[in-house]
C-alpha positions in Angstrom: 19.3 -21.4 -4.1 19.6 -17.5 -3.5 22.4 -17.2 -6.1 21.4 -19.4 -8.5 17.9 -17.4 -8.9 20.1 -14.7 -9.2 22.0 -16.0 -11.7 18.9 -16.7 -13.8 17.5 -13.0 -13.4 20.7 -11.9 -14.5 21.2 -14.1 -17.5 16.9 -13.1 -18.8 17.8 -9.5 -18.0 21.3 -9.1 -20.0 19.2 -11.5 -22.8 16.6 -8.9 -22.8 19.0 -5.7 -22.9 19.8 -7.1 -26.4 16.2 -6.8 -28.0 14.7 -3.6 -28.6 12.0 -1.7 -26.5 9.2 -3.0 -28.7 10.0 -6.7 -28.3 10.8 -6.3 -24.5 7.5 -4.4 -24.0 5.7 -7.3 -25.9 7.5 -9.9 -23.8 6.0 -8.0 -20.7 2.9 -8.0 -22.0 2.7 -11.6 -22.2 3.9 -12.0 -18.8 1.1 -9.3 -17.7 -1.6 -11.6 -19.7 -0.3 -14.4 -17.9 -0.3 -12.9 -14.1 -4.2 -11.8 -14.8 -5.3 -15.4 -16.2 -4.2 -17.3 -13.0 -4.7 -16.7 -9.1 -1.6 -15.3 -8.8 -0.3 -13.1 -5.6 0.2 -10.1 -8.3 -3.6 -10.1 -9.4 -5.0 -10.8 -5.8 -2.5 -8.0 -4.1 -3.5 -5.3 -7.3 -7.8 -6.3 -6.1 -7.4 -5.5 -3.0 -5.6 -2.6 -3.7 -7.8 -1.3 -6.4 -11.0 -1.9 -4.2 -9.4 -0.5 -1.3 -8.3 3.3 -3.6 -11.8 3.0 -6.1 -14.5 2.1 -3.8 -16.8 4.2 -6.3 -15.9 2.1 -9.4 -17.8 -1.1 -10.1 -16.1 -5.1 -10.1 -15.9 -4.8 -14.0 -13.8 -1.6 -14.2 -11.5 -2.5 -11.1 -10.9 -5.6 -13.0 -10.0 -3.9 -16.4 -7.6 -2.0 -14.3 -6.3 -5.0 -12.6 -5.4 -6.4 -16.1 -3.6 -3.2 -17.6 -2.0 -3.4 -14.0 0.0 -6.7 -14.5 0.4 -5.3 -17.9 2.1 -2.7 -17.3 4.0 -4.3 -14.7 4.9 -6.5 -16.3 6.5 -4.2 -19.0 9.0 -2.8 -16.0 10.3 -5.8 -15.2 11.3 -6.8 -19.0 12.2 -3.3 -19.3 14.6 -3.7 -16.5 17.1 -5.2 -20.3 17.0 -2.0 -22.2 17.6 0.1 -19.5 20.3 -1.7 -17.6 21.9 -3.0 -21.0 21.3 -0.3 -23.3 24.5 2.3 -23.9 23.6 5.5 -21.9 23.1 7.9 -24.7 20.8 5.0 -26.0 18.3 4.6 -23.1 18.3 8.3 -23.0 16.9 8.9 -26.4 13.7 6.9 -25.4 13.4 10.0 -23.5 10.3 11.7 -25.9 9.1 15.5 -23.5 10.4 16.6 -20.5 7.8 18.4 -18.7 9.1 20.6 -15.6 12.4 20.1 -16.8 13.0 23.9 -15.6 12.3 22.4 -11.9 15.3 20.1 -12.4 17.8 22.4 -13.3 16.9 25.4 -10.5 16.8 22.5 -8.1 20.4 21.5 -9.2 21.7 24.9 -8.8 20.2 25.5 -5.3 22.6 25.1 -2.7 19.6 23.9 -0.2 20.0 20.1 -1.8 17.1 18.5 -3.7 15.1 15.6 -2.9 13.6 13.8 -5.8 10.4 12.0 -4.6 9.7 9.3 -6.7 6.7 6.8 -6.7 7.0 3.4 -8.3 4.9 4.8 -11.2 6.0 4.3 -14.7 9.8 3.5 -15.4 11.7 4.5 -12.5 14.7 3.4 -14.2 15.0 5.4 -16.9 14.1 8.4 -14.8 17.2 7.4 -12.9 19.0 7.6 -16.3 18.0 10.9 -16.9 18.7 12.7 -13.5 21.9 10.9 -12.9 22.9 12.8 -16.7 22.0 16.2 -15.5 23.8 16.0 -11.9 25.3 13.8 -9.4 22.7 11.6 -7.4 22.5 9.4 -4.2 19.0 7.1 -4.2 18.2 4.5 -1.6 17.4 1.1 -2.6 16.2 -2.5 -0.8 19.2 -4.8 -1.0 17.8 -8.0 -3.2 17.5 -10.9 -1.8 20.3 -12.7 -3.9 23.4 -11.6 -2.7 24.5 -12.2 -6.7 21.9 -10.3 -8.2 21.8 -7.6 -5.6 26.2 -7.2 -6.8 24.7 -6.5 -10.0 21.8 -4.3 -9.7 24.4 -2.1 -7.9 27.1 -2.1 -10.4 24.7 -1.8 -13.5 22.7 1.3 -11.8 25.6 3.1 -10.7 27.1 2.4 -14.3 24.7 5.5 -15.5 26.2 7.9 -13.2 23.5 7.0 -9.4 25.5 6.0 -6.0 23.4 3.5 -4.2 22.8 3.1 -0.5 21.0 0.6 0.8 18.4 0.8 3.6 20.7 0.6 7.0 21.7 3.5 9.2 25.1 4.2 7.2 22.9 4.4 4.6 20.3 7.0 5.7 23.4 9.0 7.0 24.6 9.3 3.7 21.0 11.0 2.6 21.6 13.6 4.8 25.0 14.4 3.7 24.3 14.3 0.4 21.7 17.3 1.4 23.4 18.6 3.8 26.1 19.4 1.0 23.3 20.8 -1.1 23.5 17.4 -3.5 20.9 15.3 -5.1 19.1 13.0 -3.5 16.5 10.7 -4.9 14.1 8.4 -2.4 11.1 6.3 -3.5 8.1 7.5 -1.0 6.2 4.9 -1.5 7.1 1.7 0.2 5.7 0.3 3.5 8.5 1.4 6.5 8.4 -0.5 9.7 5.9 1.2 12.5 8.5 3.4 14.1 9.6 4.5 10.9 6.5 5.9 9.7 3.3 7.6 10.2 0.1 7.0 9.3 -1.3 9.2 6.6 -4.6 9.5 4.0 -3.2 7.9 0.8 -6.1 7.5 -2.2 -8.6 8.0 1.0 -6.7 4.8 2.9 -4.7 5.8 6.2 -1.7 4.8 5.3 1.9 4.0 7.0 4.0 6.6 5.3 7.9 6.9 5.6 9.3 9.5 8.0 12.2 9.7 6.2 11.8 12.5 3.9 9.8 14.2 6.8 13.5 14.3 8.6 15.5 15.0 6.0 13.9 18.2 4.9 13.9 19.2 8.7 17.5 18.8 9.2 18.7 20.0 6.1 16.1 22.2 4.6 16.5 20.4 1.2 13.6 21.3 -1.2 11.2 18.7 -2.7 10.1 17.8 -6.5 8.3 14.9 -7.6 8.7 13.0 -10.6 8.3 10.1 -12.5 8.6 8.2 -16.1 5.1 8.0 -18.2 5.2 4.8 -20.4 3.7 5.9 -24.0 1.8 3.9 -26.2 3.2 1.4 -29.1 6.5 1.6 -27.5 7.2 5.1 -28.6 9.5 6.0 -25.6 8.6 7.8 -22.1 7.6 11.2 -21.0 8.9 12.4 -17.7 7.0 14.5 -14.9 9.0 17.0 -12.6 6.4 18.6 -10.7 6.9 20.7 -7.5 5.9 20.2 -4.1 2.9 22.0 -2.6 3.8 23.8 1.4 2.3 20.9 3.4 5.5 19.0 2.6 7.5 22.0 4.7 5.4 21.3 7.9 7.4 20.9 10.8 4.2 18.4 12.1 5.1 14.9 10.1 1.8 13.5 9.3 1.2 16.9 7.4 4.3 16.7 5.9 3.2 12.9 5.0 -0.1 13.5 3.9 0.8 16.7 1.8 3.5 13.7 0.0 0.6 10.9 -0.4 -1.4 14.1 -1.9 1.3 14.8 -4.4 1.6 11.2 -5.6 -1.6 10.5 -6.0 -2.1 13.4 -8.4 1.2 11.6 -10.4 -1.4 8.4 -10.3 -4.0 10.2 -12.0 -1.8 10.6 -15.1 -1.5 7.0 -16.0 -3.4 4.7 -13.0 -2.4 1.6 -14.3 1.1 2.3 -14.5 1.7 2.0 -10.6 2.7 -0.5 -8.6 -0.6 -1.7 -7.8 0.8 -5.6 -6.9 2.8 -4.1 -3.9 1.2 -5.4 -0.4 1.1 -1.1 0.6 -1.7 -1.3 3.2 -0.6 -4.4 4.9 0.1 -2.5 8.5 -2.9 -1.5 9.5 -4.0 1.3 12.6 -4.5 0.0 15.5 -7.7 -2.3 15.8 -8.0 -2.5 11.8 -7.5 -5.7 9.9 -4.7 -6.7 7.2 -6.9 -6.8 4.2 -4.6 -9.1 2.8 -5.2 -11.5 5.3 -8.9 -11.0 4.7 -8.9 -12.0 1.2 -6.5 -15.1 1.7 -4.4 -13.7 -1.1 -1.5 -16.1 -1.5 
């Protein structure tokens, strides 16, 4: 059953890489319009979320902001056909301003290694697309659950230049190679790790479980840090990308500072475009000790 879902999401996504940005962002829409008129997991996971980060803003305009959530979300995941089935130099000219660009290219020629930081905000995939044209990079990534599909992400996102490695311990080894050998290496700071994995941290004024990860690797291989990520524009006009550099906190040798220096950073990215993160994404479901999953609380599906 695993592969043939696969099949399927490959088959919509190479239909979808043959339509152009507007019609794929329209197509999204639809799905987005769709997610916020039914009790779907996506809308109930985005409310809790939403009330959890805006305790300040009232039901109606967390709910406005739950619709342009699945909105927006859903314009990544139709996305996902342009950007794995455009030609590079095609996917690249959606590419509108580069801000911080400058940050890139110092953090290229430093022998230290960069670590990109990048929040599932906006288009990650086309940010991948442009980093992977100015340098060599090595990102993480969660093997799919379809052994099919997860052949073919691969292939198709190390067809623009990225080397994948998936979340084992050969995998995080090769992170700190990459760094150690003063490469590029791009992680996604964002997702829930398991408990000894992470520490908790403020995020959006929620402690949070926070990954470790980049904590260690700028320890052991004194890597520096930027942030980025791809800002969706209105009426499908293209993206603008952030590069923005990381404040001292994320130096600390003390890991929930580091952590909590990183949640700080991201949520500034946020601000720029709120309803273009991954608000669906169960992030609070590990809770400190003696504190309730509020996704149990609310029954969400």
């Amino acid at each position: 059953m695993k592969n043939i879902i696969g099949y399927l999401m490959i088959a919509v996504i190479k239909l979808l890489g043959r339509v152009s940005l507007p019609t794929a962002q329209k197509i999204g829409h639809r799905v987005g319009i769709y997610l916020w008129g039914r009790r779907t997991r996506a809308r109930e996971v985005a409310r809790v979320n939403l009330g959890l980060v805006y305790p300040n803003k009232s039901a109606e305009e967390r709910d406005l902001l739950v619709q342009e959530t699945l909105i927006q979300n859903g314009m990544i995941g139709a996305e996902m056909g342009p950007m794995w089935g455009y030609e590079t130099a095609k996917g690249l000219a959606l590419v509108r301003t580069v801000y911080g660009e400058e940050l890139v290219e110092a953090g290229i020629k430093d022998k230290r290694g960069l670590l990109i930081l990048a929040p599932h905000l906006g288009n990650w995939e086309i940010l991948n697309n442009y980093i992977s044209s100015k340098c060599p990079v090595t990102i993480m990534y969660r093997p799919a659950k379809s052994p099919v599909f997860n052949e073919w992400m691969v292939e198709r996102r190390e067809t623009v230049g990225c080397k994948l490695v998936p979340t084992t311990r050969d995998g995080v080894a090769a992170l700190f190679s990459v760094l150690e050998q003063g490469g590029t290496v791009g992680f996604l700071p964002d997702q829930e790790p398991r408990l000894k994995s992470g520490v908790f941290a403020p995020f959006m004024g929620v402690e949070t479980l926070t990954p470790k990860l980049p904590y260690e690797m700028i320890q052991k291989t004194g890597a520096q840090v930027i942030y980025a990520f791809a800002k969706r524009l209105p009426n499908a006009e293209g993206f603008d990308l952030y590069f923005t550099a990381a404040e001292d906190g994320i130096y600390s040798d003390d890991a929930r500072t580091c952590a909590t220096s990183m949640n700080q950073s991201i949520e500034e990215l946020i601000k720029i475009a709120p309803a273009q993160y991954q608000w669906t994404y169960k992030r609070f479901k590990r809770r400190p000790e003696g504190q309730k999953n509020p996704y149990s609380e609310a029954k969400v599906p």
